[in-house]
C-alpha positions in Angstrom: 23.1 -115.5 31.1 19.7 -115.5 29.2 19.7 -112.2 29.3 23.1 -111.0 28.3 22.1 -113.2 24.9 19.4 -111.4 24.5 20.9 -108.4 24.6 23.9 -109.4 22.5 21.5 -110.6 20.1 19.8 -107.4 20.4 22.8 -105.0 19.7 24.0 -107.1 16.6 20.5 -106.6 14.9 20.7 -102.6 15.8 24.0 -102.4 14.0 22.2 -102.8 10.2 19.7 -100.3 11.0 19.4 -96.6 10.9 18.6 -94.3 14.0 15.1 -93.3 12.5 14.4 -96.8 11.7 15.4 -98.0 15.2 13.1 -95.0 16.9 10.0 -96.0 14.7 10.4 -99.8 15.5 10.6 -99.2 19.3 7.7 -97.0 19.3 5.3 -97.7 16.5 7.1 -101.3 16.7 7.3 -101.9 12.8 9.3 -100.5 9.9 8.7 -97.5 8.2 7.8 -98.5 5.4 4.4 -99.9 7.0 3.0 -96.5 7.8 1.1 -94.7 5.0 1.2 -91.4 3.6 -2.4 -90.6 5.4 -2.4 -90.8 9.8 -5.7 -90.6 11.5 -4.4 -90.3 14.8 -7.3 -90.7 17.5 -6.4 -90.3 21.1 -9.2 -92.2 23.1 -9.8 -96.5 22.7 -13.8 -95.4 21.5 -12.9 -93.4 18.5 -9.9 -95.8 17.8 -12.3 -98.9 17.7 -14.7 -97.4 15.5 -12.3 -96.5 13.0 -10.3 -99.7 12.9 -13.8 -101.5 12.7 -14.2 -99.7 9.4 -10.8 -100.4 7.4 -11.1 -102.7 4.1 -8.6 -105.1 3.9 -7.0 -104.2 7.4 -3.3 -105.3 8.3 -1.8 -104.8 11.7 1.7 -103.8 12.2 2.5 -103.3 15.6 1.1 -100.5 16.7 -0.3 -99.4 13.4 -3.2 -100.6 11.8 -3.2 -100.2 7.7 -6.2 -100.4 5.1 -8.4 -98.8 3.2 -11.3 -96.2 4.2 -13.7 -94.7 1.3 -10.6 -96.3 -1.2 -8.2 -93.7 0.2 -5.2 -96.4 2.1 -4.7 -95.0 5.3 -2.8 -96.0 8.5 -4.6 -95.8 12.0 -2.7 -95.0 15.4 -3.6 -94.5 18.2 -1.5 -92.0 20.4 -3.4 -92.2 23.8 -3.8 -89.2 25.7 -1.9 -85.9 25.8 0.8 -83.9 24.2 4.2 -86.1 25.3 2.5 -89.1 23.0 1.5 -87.1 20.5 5.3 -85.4 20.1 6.7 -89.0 20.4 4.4 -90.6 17.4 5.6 -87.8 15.5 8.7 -88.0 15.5 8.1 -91.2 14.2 6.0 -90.4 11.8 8.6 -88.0 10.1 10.7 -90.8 9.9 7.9 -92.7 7.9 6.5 -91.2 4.5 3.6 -89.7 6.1 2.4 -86.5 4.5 -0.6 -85.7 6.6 -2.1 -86.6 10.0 -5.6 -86.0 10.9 -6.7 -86.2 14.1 -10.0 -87.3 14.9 -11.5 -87.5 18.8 -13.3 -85.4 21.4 -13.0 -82.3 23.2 -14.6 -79.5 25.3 -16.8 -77.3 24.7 -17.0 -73.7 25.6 -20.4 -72.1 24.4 -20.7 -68.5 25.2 -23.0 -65.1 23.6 -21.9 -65.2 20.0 -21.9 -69.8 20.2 -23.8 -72.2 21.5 -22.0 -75.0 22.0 -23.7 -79.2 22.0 -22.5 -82.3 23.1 -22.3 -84.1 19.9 -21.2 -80.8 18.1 -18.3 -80.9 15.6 -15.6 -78.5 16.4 -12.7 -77.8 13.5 -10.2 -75.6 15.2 -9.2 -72.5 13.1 -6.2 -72.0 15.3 -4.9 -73.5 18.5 -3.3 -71.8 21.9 -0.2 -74.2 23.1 -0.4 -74.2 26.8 1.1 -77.5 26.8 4.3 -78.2 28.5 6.0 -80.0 25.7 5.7 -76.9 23.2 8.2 -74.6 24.9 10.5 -77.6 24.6 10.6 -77.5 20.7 10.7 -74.0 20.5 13.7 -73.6 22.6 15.3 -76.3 20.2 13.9 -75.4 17.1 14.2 -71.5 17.2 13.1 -71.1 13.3 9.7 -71.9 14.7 9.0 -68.5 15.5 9.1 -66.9 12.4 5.8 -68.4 11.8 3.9 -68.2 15.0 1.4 -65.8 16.7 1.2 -65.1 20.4 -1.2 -64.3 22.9 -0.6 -63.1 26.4 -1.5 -65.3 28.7 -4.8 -64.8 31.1 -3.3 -66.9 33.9 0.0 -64.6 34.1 -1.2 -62.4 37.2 -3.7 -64.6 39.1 -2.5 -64.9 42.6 1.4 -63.3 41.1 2.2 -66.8 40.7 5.5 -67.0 38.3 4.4 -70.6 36.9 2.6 -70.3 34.3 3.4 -69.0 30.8 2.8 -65.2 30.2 2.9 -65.7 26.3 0.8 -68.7 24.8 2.1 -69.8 21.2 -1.0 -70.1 18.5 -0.3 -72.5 16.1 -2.9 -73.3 12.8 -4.0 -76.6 10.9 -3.1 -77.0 7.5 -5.3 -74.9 5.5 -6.7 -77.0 2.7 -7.6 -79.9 5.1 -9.4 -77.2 7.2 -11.5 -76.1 4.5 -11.9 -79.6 3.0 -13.4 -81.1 6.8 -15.5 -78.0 7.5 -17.2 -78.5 3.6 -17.8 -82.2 4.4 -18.7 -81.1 7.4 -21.8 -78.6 6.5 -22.7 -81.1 3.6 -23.3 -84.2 5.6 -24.7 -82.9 9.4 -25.7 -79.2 8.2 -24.2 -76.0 9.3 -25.9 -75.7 13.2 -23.9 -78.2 14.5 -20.5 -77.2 12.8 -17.9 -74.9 14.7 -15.0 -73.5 12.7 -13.6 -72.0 16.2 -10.3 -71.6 18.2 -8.9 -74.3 20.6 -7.0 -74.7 23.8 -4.6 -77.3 24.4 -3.7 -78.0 27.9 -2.1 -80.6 29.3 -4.6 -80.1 33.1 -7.6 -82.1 32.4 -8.9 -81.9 36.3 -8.1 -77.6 36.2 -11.1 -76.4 34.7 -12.2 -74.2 37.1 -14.6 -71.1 36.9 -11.2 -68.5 36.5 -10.2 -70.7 33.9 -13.6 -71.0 31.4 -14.3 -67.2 32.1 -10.4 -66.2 30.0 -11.5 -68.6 27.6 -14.5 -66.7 27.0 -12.7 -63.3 26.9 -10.2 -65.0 24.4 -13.4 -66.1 22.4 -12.1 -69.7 22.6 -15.0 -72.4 22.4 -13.0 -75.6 22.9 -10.6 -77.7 24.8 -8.8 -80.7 23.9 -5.3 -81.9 25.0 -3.7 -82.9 21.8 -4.0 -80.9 18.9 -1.4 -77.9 20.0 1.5 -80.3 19.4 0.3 -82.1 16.6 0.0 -78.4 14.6 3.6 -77.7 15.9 5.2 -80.5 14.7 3.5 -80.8 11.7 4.5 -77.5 10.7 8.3 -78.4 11.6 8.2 -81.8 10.1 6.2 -80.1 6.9 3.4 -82.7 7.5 -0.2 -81.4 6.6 -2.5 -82.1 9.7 -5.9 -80.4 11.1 -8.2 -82.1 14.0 -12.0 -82.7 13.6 -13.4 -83.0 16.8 -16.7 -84.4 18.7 -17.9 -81.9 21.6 -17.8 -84.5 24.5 -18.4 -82.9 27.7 -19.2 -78.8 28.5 -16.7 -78.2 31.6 -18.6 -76.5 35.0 -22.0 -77.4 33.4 -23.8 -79.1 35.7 -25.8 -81.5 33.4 -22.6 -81.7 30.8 -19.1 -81.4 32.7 -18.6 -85.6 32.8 -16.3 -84.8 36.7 -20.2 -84.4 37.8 -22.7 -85.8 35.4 -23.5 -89.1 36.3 -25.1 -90.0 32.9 -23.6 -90.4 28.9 -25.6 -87.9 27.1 -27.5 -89.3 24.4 -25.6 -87.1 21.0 -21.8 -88.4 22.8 -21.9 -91.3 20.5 -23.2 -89.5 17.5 -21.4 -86.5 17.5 -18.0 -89.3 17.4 -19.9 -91.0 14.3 -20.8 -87.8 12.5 -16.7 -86.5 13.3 -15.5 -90.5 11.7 -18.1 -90.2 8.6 -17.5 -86.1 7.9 -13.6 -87.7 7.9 -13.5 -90.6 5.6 -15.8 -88.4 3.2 -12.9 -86.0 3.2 -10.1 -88.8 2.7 -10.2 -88.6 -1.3 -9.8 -84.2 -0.9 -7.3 -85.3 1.2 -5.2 -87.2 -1.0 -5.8 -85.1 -3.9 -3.5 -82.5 -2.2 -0.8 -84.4 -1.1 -0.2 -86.3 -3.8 
C-alpha cells in the first residue's frame, strides 16, 4: 500500500516536468538549471576529491558539485569509469546549459622511439581512436556523424580471423581552442619534457593489454590509453559542446616496474603528475570561458 502511494505520488510530480528535466534529475539527481556552463568531469574518486577540495564557495546538488575555481564557476561530476557513464552524463548535460566539458584524470602510457613516456606525464590527446562499444551505437543512430569523422583500420581485424572486433576504428578530436589553451598552460607551468600533445585509445578492456595489443599501438604511433575520452569527443561534437581531456600518465601497461596488474608499489610522480593535470586545468579555466562566452 505504501508503495503504490509512493508511486502515485511519484507519477503526479512527473506530469509538470519535461522529459529532459525528468532524465537530468534521475541521473545527475537535480534540476538543470544547477549545472554550469563549465564540466570538469573526472572519472576516478582521487582526481574527484582533489578537485571538489578546491572549489570556493562549494554547493552540492545531488550528484553535482558547484563553485568557483581560479573565479571561473564551474560544476564538478564525477562520471565513474568507462564510456556507458560517460554517454549517460552527457546526455544530461545537453539537457543543462553546459557549453564545455573538460575531463581531467589518468591514463596509460605508451612510450615508444620517437616518445618517452613518465608516470606523472601529462598527456593532451590531439585525436582519439573509438574502440569503445558505445560509439557504434550513436553512429548507427546519428548517421550525420560521419561527415566529420576520420577512420582507421583496425590492427585487431585479422588476429586469429576472429569476426569480433571492429575492422574500422572511428577518430574523433577535442575541441580545438581548449586543446591549444591546456597544452600552453601546460608547457608554462611544468615545462615542455613532461608535456605530450599525442593520440589516444579508448577502450572499454582495461585487463586486455597484452603484448599484440601495445605493439599496434606503437605502429599506430598512439602513446596513450584511457577509457573515457572517445565518447566524451563524440558526443560533444553531436551535442555542440566544447570538450578536450588533460590527462596524468598513471601506469605504463606490460612494464614490469610501471604496469599497476604487476607493480606492487605507487610510484612516487602518480600523485604529482594528477596535481600538475588539476593546476595546468584551473589555470586554463579563465581561456576557457573567454571562448564560450
Amino acid at each position: 500500500m505504501l508503495n503504490r502511494i509512493k508511486s502515485e505520488l511519484l507519477n503526479f510530480g512527473l506530469k509538470f516536468i519535461s522529459v529532459n528535466e525528468k532524465i537530468v534529475r534521475m541521473f545527475l539527481e537535480t534540476s538543470p538549471s544547477n549545472v554550469n556552463e563549465i564540466v570538469i568531469l573526472p572519472a576516478i574518486k582521487n582526481v574527484a576529491k582533489k578537485i571538489v577540495q578546491k572549489l570556493k564557495n562549494k554547493i552540492t546538488h545531488g550528484r553535482v558539485y558547484n563553485g568557483f575555481l581560479n573565479g571561473v564557476r564551474v560544476s564538478v561530476i564525477r562520471s565513474q569509469i568507462g564510456c556507458p557513464n560517460v554517454a549517460i552524463l552527457m546526455e544530461s548535460l545537453k539537457r543543462c546549459k553546459t557549453k564545455a566539458v573538460l575531463r581531467v584524470d589518468v591514463c596509460g602510457g605508451i612510450p615508444d622511439q620517437f616518445n618517452q613516456i613518465n608516470i606523472g606525464d601529462i598527456i593532451i590527446p590531439n585525436k582519439v581512436y573509438c574502440d569503445d562499444g558505445v560509439t557504434p551505437h550513436y553512429i548507427r543512430i546519428n548517421p550525420s556523424l560521419l561527415n566529420f569523422m576520420e577512420y582507421a583500420d583496425s590492427p585487431f581485424g585479422t588476429i586469429n580471423n576472429l569476426s569480433i572486433v571492429n575492422k574500422t576504428i572511428p577518430i574523433v578530436k577535442p575541441n580545438e581552442d581548449i586543446k591549444n589553451i591546456l597544452l600552453n598552460k601546460a608547457r608554462t607551468i611544468i615545462g615542455s619534457s613532461r608535456v605530450k600533445e599525442c593520440a589516444l585509445w579508448t577502450t572499454d578492456a582495461l585487463f586486455c593489454e597484452d603484448f599484440e595489443f601495445i605493439r599496434a599501438m606503437k605502429e599506430l604511433k598512439i602513446n596513450s590509453i584511457d577509457m573515457e575520452s572517445s565518447i566524451l569527443l563524440l558526443l560533444s561534437s553531436l551535442f555542440n559542446i566544447k570538450s578536450a581531456s588533460i590527462l596524468s600518465v598513471s601506469d605504463i601497461p606490460l612494464d614490469p616496474k610501471n604496469d599497476f596488474l604487476k607493480s606492487k608499489e605507487i610510484h612516487p610522480d602518480l600523485e604529482k603528475g594528477i596535481d600538475d593535470s588539476i593546476k595546468i586545468l584551473i589555470n586554463s579555466l579563465p581561456d576557457i570561458k573567454k571562448i564560450i562566452s
